[in-house]
N, CA, C and O atoms as CSV, one atom per row, in Angstrom:
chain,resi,resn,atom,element,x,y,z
A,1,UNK,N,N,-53.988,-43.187,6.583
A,1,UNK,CA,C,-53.760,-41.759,6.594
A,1,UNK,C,C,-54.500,-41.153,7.787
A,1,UNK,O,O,-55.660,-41.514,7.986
A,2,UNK,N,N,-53.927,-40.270,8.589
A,2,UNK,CA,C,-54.368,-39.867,9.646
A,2,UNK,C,C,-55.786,-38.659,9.211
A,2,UNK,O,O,-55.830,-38.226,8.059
A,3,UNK,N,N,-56.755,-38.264,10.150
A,3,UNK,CA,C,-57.555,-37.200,9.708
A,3,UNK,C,C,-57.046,-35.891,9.445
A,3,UNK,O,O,-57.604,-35.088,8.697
A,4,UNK,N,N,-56.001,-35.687,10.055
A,4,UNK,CA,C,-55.628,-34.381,9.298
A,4,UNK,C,C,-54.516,-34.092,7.849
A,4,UNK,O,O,-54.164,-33.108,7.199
A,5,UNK,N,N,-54.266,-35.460,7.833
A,5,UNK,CA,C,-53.658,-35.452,6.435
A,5,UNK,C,C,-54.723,-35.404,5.466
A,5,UNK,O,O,-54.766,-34.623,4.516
A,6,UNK,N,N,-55.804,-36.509,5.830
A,6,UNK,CA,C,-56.864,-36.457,4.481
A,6,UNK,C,C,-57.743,-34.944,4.624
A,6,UNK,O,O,-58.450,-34.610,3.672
A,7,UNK,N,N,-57.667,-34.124,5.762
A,7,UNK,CA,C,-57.914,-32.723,5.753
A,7,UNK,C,C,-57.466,-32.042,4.817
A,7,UNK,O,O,-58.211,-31.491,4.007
A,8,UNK,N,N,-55.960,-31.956,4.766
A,8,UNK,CA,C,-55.210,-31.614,4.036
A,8,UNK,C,C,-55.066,-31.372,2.328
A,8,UNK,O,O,-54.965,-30.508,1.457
A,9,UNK,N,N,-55.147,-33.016,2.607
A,9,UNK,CA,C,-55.612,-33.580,0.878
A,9,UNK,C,C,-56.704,-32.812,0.341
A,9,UNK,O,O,-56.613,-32.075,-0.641
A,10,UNK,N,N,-57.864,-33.038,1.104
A,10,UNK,CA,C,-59.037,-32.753,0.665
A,10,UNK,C,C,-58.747,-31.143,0.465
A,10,UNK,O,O,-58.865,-30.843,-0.723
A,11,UNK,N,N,-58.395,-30.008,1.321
A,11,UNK,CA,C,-58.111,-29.088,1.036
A,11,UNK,C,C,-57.608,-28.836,-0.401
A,11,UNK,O,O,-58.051,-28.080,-1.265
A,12,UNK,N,N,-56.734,-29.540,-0.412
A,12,UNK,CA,C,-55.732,-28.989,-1.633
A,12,UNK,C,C,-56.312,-29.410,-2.983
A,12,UNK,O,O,-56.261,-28.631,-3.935
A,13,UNK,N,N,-56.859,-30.616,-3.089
A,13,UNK,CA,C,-57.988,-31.166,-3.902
A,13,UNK,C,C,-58.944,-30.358,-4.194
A,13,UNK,O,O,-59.068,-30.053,-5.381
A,14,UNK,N,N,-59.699,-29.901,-3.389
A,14,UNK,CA,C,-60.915,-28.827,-3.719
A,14,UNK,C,C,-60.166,-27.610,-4.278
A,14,UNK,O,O,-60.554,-27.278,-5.398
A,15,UNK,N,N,-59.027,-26.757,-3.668
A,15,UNK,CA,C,-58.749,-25.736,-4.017
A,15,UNK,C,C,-58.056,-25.831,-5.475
A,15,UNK,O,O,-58.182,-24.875,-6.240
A,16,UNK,N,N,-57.328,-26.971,-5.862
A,16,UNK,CA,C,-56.855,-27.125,-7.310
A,16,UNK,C,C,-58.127,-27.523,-8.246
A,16,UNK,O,O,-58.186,-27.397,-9.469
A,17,UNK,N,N,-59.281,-28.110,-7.247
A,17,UNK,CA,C,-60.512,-28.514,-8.672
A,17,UNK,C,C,-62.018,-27.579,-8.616
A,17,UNK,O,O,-62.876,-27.280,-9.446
A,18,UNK,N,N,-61.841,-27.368,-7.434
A,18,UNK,CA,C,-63.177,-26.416,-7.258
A,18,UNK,C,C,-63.981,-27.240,-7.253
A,18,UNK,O,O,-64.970,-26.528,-7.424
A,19,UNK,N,N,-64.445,-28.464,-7.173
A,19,UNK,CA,C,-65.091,-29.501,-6.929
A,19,UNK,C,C,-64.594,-31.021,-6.852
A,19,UNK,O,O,-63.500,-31.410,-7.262
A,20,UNK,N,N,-65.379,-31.650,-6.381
A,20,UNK,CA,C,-65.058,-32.956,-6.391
A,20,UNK,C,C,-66.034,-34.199,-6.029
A,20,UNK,O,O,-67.052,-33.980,-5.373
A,21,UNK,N,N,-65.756,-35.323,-6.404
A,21,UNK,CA,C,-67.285,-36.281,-5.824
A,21,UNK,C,C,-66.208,-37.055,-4.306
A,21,UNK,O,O,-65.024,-37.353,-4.143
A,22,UNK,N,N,-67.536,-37.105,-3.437
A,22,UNK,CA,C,-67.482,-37.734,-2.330
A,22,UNK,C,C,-66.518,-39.381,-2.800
A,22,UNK,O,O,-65.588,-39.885,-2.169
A,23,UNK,N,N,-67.086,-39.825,-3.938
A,23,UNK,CA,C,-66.525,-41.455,-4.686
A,23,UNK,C,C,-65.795,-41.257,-4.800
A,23,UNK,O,O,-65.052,-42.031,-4.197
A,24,UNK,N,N,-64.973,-40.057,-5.646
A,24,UNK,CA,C,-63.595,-40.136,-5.837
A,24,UNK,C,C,-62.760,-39.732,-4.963
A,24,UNK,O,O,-61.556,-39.963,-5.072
A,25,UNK,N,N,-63.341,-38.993,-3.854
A,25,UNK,CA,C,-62.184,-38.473,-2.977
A,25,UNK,C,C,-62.244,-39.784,-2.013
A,25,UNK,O,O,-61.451,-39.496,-1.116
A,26,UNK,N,N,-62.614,-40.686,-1.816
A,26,UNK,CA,C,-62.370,-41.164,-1.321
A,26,UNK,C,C,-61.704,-42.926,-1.407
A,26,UNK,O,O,-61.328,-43.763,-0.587
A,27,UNK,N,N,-61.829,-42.846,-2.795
A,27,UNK,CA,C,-60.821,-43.907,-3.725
A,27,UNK,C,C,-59.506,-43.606,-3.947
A,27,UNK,O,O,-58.608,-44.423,-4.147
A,28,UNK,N,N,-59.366,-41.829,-3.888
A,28,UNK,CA,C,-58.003,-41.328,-4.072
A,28,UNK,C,C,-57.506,-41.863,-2.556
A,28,UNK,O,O,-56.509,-42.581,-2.476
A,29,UNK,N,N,-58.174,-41.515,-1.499
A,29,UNK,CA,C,-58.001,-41.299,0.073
A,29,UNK,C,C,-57.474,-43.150,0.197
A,29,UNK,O,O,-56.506,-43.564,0.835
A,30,UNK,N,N,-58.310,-43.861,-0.501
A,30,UNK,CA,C,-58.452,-45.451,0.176
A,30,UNK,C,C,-58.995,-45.604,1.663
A,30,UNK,O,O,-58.546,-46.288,2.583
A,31,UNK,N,N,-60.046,-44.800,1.621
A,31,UNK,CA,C,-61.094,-44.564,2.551
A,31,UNK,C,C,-62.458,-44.706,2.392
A,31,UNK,O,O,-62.845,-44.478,1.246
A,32,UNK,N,N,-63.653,-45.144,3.529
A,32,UNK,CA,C,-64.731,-44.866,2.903
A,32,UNK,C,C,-65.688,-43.832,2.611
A,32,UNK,O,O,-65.541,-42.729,3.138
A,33,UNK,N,N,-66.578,-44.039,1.893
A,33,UNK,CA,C,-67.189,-42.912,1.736
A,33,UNK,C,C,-67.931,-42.128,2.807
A,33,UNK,O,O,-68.410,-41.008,2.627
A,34,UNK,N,N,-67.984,-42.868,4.009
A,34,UNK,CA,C,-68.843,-42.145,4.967
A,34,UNK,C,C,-67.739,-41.225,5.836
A,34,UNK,O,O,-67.940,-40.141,6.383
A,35,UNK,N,N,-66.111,-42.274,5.762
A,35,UNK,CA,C,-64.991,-41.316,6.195
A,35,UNK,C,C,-65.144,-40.008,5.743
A,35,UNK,O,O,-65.694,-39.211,6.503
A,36,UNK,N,N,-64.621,-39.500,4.245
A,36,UNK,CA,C,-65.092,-38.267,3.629
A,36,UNK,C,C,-65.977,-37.511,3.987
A,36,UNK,O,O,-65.771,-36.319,4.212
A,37,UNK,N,N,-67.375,-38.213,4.125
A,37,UNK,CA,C,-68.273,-36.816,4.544
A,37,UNK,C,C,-68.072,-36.412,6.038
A,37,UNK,O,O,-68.207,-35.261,6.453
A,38,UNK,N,N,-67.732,-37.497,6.801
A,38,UNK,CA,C,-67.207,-37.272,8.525
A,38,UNK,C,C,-66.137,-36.103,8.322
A,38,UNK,O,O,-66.246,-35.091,9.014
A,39,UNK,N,N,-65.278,-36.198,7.545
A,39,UNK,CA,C,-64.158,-35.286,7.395
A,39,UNK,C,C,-64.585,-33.594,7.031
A,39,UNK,O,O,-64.285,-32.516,7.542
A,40,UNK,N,N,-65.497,-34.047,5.800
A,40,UNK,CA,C,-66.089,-32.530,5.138
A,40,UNK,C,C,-66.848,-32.284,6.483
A,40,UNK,O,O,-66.198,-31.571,7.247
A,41,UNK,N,N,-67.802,-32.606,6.862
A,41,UNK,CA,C,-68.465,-32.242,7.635
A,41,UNK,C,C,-67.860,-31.414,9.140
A,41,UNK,O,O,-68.160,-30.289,9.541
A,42,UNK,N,N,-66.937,-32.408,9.747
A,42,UNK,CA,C,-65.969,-31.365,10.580
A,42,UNK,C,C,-65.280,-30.518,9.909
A,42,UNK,O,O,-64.742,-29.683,10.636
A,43,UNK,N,N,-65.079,-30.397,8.805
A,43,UNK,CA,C,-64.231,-29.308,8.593
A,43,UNK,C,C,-65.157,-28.028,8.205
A,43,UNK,O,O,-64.812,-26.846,8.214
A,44,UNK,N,N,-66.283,-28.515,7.901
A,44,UNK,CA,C,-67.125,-27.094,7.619
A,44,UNK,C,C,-68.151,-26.749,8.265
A,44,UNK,O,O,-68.942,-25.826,8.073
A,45,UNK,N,N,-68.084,-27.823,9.328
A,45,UNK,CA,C,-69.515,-27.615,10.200
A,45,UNK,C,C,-69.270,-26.814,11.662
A,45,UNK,O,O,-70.065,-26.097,12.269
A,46,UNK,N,N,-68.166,-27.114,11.942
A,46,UNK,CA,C,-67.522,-27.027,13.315
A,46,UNK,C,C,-66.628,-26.346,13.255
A,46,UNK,O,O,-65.950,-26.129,14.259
């Protein structure tokens, strides 16, 4: 999955759960866990 699809995901994920764990988003993703926070992190840092 490219980074802006799992952007995406993750977007829509948080906005339907209002939370989520780093483990599971990234078992849903089939990514690792350090992918995820690379992802959160550009998306809320930058």
């Amino acid at each position: 999955m490219l980074p802006i699809q799992r952007k995406e995901f993750i977007l829509k994920r948080l906005s339907d759960n209002r939370s989520d764990s780093i483990a599971n988003l990234s078992s849903l993703l089939n990514v690792s866990e350090m992918t995820v926070r690379r992802d959160l992190r550009r998306m809320f840092f930058f």
